[in-house]
ChimeraX commands (.cxc) that place a marker at each C-alpha (Angstrom):
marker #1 position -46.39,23.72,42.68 radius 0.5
marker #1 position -42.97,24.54,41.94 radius 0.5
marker #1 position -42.20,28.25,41.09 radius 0.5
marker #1 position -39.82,27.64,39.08 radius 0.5
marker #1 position -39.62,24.41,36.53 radius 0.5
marker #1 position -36.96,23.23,34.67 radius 0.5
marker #1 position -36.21,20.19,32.34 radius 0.5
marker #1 position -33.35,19.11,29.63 radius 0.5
marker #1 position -34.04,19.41,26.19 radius 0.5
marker #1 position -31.02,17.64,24.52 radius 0.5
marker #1 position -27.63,20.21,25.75 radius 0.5
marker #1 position -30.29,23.11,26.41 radius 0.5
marker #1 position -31.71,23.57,30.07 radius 0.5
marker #1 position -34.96,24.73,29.60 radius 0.5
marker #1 position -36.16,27.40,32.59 radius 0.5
marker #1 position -39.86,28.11,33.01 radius 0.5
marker #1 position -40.60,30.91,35.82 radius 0.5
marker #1 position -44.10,29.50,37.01 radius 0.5
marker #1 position -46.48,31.94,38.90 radius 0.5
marker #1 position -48.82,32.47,36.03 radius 0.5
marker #1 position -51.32,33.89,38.59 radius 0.5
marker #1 position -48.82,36.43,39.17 radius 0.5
marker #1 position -47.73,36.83,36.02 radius 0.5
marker #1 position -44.73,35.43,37.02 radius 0.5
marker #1 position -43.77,38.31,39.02 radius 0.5
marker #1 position -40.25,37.92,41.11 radius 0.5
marker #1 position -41.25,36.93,44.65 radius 0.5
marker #1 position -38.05,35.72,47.13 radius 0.5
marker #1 position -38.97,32.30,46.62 radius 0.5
marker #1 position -38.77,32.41,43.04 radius 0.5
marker #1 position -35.06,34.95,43.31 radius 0.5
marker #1 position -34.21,32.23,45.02 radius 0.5
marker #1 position -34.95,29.31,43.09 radius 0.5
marker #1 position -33.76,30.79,40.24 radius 0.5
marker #1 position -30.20,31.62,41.75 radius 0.5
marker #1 position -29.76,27.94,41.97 radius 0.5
marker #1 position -30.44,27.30,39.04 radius 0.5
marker #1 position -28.03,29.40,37.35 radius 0.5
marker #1 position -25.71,28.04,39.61 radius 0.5
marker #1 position -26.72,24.43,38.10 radius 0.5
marker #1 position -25.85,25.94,34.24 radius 0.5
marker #1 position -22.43,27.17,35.28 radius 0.5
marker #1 position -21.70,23.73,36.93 radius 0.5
marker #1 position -23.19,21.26,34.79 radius 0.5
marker #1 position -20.79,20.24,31.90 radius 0.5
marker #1 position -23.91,18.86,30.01 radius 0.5
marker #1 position -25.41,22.04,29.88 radius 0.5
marker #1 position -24.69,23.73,26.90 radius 0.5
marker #1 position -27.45,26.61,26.52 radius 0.5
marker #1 position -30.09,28.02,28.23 radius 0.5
marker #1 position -33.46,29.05,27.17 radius 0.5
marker #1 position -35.97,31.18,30.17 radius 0.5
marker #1 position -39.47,31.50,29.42 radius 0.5
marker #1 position -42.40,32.55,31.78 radius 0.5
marker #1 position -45.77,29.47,32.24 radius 0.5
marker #1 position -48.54,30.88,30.48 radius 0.5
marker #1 position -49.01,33.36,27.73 radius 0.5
marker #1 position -49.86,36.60,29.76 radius 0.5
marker #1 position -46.06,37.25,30.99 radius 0.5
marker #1 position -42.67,36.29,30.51 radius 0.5
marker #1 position -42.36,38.41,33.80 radius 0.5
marker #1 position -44.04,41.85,35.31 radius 0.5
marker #1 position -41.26,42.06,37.53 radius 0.5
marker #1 position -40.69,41.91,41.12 radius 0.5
marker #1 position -43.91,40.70,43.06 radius 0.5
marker #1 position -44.90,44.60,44.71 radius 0.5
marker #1 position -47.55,42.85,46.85 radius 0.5
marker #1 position -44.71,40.88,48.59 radius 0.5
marker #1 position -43.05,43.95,48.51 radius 0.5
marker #1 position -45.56,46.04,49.97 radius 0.5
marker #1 position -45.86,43.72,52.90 radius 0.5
marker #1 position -42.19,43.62,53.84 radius 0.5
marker #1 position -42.34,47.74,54.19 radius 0.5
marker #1 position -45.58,47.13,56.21 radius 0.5
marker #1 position -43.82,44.74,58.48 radius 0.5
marker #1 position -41.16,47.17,58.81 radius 0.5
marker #1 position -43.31,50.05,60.15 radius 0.5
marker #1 position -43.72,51.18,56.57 radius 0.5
marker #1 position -40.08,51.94,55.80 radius 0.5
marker #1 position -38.53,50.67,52.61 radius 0.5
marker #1 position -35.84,47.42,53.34 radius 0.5
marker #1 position -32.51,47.90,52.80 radius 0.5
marker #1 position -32.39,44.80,50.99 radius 0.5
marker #1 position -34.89,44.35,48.10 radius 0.5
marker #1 position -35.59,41.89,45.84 radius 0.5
marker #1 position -32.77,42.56,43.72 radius 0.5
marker #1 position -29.53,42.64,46.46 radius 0.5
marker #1 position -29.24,38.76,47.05 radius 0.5
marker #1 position -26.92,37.27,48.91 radius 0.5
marker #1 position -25.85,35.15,46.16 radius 0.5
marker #1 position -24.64,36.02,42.49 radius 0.5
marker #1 position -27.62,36.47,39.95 radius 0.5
marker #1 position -27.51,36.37,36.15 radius 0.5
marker #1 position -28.44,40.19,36.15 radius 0.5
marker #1 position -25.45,41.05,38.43 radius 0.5
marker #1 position -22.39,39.30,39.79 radius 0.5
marker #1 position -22.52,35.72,38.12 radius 0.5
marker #1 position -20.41,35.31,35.06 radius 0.5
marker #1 position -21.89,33.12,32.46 radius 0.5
marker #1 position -20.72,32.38,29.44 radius 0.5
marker #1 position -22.99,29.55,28.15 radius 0.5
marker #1 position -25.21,31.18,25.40 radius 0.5
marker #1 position -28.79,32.04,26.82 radius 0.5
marker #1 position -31.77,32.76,25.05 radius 0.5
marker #1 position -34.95,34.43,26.64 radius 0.5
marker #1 position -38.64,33.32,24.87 radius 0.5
marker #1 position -40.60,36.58,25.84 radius 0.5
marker #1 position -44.22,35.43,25.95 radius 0.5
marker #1 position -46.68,38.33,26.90 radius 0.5
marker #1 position -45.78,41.21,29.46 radius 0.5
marker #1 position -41.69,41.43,30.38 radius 0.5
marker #1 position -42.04,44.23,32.52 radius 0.5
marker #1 position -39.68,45.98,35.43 radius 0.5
marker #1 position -37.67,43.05,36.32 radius 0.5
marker #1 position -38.73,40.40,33.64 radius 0.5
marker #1 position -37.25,43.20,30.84 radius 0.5
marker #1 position -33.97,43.24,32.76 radius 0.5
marker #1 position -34.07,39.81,32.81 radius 0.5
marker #1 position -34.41,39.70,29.39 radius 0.5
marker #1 position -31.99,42.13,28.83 radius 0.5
marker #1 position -29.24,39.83,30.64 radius 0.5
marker #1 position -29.77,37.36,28.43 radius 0.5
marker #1 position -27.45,36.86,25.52 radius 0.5
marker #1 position -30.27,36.82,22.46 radius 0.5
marker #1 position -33.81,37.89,22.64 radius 0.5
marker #1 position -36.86,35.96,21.11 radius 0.5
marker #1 position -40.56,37.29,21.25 radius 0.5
marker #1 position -43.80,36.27,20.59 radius 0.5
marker #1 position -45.93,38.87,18.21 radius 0.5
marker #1 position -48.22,39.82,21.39 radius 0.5
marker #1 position -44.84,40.52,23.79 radius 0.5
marker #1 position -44.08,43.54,25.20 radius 0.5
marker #1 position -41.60,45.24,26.89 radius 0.5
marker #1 position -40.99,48.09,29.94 radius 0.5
marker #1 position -38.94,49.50,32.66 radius 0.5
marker #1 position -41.80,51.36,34.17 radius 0.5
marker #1 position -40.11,51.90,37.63 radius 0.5
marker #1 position -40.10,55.35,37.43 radius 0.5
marker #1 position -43.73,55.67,37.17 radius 0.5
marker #1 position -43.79,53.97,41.26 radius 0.5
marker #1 position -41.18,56.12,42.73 radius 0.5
marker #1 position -37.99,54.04,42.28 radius 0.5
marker #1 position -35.43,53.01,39.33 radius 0.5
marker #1 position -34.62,49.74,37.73 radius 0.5
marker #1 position -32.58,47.73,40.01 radius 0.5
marker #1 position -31.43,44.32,38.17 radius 0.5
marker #1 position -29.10,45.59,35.83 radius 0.5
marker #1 position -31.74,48.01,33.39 radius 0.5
marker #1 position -30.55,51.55,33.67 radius 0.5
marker #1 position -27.29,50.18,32.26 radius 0.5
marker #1 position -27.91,47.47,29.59 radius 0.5
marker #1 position -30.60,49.20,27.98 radius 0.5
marker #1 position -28.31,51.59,26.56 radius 0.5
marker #1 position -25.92,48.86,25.32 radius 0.5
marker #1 position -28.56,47.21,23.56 radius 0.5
marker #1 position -30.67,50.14,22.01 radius 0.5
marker #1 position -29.60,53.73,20.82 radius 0.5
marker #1 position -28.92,55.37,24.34 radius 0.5
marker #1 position -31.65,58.31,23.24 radius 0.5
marker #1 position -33.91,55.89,22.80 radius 0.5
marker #1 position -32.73,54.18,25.67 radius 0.5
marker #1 position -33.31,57.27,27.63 radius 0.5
marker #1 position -36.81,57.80,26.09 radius 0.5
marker #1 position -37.71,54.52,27.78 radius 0.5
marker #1 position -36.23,54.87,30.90 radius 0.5
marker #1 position -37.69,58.32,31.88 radius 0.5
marker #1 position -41.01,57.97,30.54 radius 0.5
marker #1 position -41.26,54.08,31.53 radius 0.5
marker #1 position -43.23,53.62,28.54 radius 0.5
marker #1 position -44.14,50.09,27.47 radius 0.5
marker #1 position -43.33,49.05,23.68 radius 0.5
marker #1 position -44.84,46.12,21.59 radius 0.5
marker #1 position -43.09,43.31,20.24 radius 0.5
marker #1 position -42.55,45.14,16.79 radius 0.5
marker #1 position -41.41,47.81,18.15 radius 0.5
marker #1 position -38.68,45.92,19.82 radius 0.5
marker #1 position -37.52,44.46,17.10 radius 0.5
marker #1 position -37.14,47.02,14.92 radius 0.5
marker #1 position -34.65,49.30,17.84 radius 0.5
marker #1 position -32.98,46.40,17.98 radius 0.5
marker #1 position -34.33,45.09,21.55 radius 0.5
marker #1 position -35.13,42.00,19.96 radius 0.5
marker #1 position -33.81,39.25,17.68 radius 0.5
marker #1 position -37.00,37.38,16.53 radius 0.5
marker #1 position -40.58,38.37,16.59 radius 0.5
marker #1 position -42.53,35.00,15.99 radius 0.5
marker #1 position -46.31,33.79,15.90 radius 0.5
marker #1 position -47.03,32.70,19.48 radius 0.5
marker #1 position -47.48,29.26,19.53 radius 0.5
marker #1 position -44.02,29.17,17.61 radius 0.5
marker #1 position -42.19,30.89,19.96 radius 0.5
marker #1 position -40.61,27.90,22.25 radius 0.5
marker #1 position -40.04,26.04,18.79 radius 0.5
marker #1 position -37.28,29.05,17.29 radius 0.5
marker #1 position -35.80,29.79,20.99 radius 0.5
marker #1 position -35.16,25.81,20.83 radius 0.5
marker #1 position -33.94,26.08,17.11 radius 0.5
marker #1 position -31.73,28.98,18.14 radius 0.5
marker #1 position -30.68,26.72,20.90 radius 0.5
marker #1 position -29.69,23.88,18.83 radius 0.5
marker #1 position -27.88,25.64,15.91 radius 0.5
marker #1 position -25.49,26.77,18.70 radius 0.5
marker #1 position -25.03,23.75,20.37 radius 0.5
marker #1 position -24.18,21.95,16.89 radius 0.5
marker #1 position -21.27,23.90,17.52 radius 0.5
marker #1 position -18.26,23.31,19.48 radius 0.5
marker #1 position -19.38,24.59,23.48 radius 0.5
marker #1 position -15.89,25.31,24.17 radius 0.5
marker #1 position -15.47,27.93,21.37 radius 0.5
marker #1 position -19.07,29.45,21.82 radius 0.5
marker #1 position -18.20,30.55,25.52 radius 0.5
marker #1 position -14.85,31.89,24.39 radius 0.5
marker #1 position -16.58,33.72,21.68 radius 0.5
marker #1 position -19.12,35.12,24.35 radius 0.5
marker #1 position -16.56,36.11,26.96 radius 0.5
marker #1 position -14.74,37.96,24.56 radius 0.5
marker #1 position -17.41,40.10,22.78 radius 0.5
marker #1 position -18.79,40.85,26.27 radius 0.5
marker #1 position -15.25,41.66,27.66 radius 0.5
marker #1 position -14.81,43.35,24.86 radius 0.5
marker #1 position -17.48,45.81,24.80 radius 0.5
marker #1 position -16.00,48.38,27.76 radius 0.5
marker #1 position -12.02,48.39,26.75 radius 0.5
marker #1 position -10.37,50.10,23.31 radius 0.5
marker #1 position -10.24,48.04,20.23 radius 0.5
marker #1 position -6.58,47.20,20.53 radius 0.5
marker #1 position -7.63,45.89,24.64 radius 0.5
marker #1 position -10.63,43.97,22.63 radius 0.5
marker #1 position -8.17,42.05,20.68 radius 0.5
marker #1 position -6.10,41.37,23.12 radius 0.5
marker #1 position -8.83,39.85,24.85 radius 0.5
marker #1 position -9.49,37.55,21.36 radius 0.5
marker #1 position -6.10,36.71,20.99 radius 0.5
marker #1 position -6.27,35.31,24.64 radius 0.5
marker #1 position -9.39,33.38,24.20 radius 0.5
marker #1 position -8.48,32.03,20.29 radius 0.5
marker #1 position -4.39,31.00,21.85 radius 0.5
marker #1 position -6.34,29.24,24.59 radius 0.5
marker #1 position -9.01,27.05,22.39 radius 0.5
marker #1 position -6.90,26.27,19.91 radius 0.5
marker #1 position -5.48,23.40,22.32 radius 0.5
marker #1 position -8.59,21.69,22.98 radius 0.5
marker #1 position -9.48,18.52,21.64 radius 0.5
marker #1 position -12.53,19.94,20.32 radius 0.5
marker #1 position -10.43,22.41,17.71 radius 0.5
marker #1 position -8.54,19.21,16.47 radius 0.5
marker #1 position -12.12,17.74,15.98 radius 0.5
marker #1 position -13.37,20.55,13.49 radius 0.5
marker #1 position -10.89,20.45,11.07 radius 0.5
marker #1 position -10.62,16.51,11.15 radius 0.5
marker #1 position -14.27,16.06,10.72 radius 0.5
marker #1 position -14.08,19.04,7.71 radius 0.5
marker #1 position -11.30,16.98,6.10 radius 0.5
marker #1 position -13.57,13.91,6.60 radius 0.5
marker #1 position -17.03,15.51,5.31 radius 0.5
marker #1 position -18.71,14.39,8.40 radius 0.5
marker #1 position -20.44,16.32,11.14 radius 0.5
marker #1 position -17.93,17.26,14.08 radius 0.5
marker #1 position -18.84,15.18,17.33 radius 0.5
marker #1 position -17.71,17.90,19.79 radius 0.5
marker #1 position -17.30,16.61,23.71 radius 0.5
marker #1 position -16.18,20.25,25.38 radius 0.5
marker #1 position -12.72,19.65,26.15 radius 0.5
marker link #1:1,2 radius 0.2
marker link #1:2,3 radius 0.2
marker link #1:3,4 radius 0.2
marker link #1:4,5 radius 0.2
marker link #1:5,6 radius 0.2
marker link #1:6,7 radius 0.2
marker link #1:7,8 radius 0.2
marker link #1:8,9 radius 0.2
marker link #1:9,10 radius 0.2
marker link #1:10,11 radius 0.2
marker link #1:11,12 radius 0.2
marker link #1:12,13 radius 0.2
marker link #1:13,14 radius 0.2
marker link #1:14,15 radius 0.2
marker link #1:15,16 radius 0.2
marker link #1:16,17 radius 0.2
marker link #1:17,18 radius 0.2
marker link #1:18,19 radius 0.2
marker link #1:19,20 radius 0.2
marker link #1:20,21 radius 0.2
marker link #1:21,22 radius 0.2
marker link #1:22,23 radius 0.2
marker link #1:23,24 radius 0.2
marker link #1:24,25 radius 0.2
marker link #1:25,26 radius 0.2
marker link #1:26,27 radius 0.2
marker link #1:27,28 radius 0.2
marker link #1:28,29 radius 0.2
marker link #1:29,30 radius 0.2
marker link #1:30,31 radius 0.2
marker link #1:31,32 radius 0.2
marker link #1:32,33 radius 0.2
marker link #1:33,34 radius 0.2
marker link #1:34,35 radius 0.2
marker link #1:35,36 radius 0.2
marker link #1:36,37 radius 0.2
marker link #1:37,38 radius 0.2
marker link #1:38,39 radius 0.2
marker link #1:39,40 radius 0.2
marker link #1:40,41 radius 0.2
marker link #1:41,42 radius 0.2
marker link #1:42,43 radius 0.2
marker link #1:43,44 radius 0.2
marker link #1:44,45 radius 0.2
marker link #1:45,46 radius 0.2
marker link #1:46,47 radius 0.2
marker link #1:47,48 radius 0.2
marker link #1:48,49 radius 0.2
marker link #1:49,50 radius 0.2
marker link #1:50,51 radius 0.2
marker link #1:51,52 radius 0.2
marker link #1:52,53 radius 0.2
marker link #1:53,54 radius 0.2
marker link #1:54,55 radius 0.2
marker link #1:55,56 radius 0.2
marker link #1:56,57 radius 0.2
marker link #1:57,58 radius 0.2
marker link #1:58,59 radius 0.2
marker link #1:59,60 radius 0.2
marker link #1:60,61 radius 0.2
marker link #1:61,62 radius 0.2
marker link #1:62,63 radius 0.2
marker link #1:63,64 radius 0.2
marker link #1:64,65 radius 0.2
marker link #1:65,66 radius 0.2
marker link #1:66,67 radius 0.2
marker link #1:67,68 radius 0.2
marker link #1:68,69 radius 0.2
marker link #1:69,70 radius 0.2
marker link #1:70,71 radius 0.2
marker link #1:71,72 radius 0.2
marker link #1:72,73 radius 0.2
marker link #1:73,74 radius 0.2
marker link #1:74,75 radius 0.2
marker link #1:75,76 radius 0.2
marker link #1:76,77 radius 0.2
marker link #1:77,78 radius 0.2
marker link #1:78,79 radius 0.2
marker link #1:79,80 radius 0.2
marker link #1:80,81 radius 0.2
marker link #1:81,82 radius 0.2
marker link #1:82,83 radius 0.2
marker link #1:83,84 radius 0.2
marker link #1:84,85 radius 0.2
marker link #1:85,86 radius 0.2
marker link #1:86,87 radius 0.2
marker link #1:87,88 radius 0.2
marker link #1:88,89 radius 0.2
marker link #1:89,90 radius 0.2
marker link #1:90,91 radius 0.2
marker link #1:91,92 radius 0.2
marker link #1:92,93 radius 0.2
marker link #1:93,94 radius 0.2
marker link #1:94,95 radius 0.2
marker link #1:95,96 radius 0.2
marker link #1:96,97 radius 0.2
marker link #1:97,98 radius 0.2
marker link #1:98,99 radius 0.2
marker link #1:99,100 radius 0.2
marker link #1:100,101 radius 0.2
marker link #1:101,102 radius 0.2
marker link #1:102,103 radius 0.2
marker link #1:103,104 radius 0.2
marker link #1:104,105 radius 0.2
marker link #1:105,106 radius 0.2
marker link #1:106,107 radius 0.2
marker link #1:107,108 radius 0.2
marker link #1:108,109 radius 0.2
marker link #1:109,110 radius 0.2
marker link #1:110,111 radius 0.2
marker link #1:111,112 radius 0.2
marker link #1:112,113 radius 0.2
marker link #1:113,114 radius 0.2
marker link #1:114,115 radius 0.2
marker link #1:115,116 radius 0.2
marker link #1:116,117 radius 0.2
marker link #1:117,118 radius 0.2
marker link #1:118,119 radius 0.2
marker link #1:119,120 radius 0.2
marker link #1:120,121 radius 0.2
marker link #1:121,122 radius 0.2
marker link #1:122,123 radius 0.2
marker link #1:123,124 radius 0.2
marker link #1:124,125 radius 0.2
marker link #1:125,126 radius 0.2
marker link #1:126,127 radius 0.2
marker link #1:127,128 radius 0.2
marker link #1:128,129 radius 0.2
marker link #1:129,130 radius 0.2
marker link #1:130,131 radius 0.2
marker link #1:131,132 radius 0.2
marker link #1:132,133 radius 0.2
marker link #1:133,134 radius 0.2
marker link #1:134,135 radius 0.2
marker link #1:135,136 radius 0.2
marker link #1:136,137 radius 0.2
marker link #1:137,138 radius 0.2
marker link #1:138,139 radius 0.2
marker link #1:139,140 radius 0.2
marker link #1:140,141 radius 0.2
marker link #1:141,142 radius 0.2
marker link #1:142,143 radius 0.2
marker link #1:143,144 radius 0.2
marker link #1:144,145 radius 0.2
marker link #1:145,146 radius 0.2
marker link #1:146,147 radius 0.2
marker link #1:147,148 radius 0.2
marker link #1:148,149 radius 0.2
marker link #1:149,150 radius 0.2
marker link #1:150,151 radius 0.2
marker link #1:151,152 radius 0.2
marker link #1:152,153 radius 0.2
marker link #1:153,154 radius 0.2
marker link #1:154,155 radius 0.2
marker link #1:155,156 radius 0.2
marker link #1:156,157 radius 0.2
marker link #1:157,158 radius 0.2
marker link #1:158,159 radius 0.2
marker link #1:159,160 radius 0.2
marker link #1:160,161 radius 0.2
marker link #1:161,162 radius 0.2
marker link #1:162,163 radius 0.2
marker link #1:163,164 radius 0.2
marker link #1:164,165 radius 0.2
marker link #1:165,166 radius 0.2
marker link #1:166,167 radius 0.2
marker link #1:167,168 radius 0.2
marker link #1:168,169 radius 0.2
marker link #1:169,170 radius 0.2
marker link #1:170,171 radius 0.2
marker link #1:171,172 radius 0.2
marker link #1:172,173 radius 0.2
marker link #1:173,174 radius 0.2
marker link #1:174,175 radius 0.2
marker link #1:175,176 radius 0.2
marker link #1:176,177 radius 0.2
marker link #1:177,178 radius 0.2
marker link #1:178,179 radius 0.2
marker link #1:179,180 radius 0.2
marker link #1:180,181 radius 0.2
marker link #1:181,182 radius 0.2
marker link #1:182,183 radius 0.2
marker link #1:183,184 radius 0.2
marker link #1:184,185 radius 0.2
marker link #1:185,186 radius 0.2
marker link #1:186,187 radius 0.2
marker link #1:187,188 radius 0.2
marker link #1:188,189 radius 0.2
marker link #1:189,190 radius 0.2
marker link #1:190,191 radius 0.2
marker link #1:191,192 radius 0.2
marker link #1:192,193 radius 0.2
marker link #1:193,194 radius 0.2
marker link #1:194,195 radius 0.2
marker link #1:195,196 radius 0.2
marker link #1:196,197 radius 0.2
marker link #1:197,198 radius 0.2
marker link #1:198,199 radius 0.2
marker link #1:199,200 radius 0.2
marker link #1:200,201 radius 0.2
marker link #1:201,202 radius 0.2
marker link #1:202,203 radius 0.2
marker link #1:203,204 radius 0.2
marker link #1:204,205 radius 0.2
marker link #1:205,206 radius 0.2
marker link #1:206,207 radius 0.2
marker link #1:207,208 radius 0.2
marker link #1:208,209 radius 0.2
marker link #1:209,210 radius 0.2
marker link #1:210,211 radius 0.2
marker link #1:211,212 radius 0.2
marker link #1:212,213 radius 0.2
marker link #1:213,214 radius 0.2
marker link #1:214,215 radius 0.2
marker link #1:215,216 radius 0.2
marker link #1:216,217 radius 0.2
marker link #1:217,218 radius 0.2
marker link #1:218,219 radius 0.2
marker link #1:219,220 radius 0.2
marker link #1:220,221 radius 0.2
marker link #1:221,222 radius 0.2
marker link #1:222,223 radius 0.2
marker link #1:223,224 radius 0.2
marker link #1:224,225 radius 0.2
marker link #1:225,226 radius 0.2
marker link #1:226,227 radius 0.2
marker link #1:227,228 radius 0.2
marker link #1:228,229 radius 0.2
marker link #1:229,230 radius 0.2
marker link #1:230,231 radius 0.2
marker link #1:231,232 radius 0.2
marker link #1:232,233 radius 0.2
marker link #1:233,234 radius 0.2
marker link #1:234,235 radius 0.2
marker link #1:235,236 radius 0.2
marker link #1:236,237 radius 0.2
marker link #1:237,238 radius 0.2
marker link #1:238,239 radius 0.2
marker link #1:239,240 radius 0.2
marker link #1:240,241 radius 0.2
marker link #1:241,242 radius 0.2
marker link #1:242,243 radius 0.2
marker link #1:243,244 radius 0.2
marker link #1:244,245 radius 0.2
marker link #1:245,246 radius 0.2
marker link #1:246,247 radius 0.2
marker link #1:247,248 radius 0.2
marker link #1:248,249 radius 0.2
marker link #1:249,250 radius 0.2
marker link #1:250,251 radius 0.2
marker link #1:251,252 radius 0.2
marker link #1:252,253 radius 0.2
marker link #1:253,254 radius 0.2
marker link #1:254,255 radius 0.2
marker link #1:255,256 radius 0.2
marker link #1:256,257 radius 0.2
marker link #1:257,258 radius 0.2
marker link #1:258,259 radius 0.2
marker link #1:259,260 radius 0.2
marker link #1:260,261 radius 0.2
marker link #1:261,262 radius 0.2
marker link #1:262,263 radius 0.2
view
């Protein structure tokens, strides 16, 4: 069985992390397969979004797999590796792979430790009513490695961002929602159904313009204002030469839907 299943649904690559007897926890194998596969999005013209989900209903994630874990310090004579699950070799969506195709996480169930960051690297946020969410790191002797200590605080008021980290408390779906952690809190069993709506009200769009949009908000969130719009003007001089921004207005003037082709 394949940890980690994927499939096309129209422009949107669909990502399923698939160890529901482990609640999909992290282990190499699935790091791995899921560094490929991000690889795959960046590369794939066809691709347009991305929606990451976890098999089952008990997990989106609970982070990285500490039995694996456990056994690699054993193996080691009990000392912690250098390298853990988070510092691969190859770029990651939580550090050191820039993406700017819109992805949406579908947070079914626990997204704990890792499967929060993971979350938390993705660009919108969708959760069932029965989700929850954590960073409890702190509580086993170490500290969010995958990107948490830092995006937490650019998603949520950093006291409350704080709050979370220190006391590694886990929140409910609502909860989420209403500090902003989320975008959508849904009825379970419609939670792939609005991820895949999201999905497909962006990708009516044109692709070109939605990962200019995204690479300028997110460049735009560490510089000054007058930096930011720098940054905009950049992106906005750029797409305004594609084919697919002579396609809008045309297909405006011509009260017909745009057919956008991404170049």
């Amino acid at each position: 069985m394949a940890v980690l299943e994927t499939r096309m649904e129209g422009h949107t690559f669909v990502m399923t992390l698939n160890r529901p007897e482990s609640m999909n926890a992290f282990s190499s194998e699935l790091i791995a397969a899921v560094g490929e596969a991000w690889k795959q999005v960046r590369d794939d013209g066809d691709i347009r979004s991305v929606v990451i989900t976890g098999a089952g209903d008990r997990a989106f994630s609970a982070g990285a797999d500490l039995k694996e874990m456990a056994q690699r310090n054993a193996a080691a004579g009990g000392a912690p590796q250098r390298n853990t699950f988070w510092d691969q070799p190859e770029p990651q969506l939580y550090r050191g792979l820039e993406l700017w195709k819109p992805i949406i996480a579908a947070v079914n169930g626990f997204a704990l430790g890792g499967g929060c960051e993971t979350a938390m690297a993705c660009d919108i946020r969708v959760a069932s009513e029965t989700a929850s969410f954590g960073l409890p790191e702190v509580a086993r002797g170490i500290i969010p490695g995958a990107g948490g200590t830092q995006r937490i605080g650019r998603l949520v008021p950093f006291g409350i961002a704080l709050e979370l980290l220190m006391t590694g408390r886990r929140i409910p779906a609502d909860e989420a929602y209403r500090i902003g952690l989320v975008n959508h809190v849904v009825p379970p069993d419609q939670l792939m159904d609005k991820a895949l709506e999201i999905a497909a009200e962006i990708g009516a769009n044109a692709p070109l313009a939605v990962m200019a949009a995204k690479e300028a908000a997110y460049r735009g969130l560490n510089t000054t204002l007058a930096e930011g719009l720098r940054i905009e003007n950049f992106e906005s001089q750029a797409i305004r030469y594609t084919d697919d921004a002579k396609e809008g207005p045309r297909a405006f003037a011509e009260k017909r839907e745009a057919n956008y082709q991404g170049r």
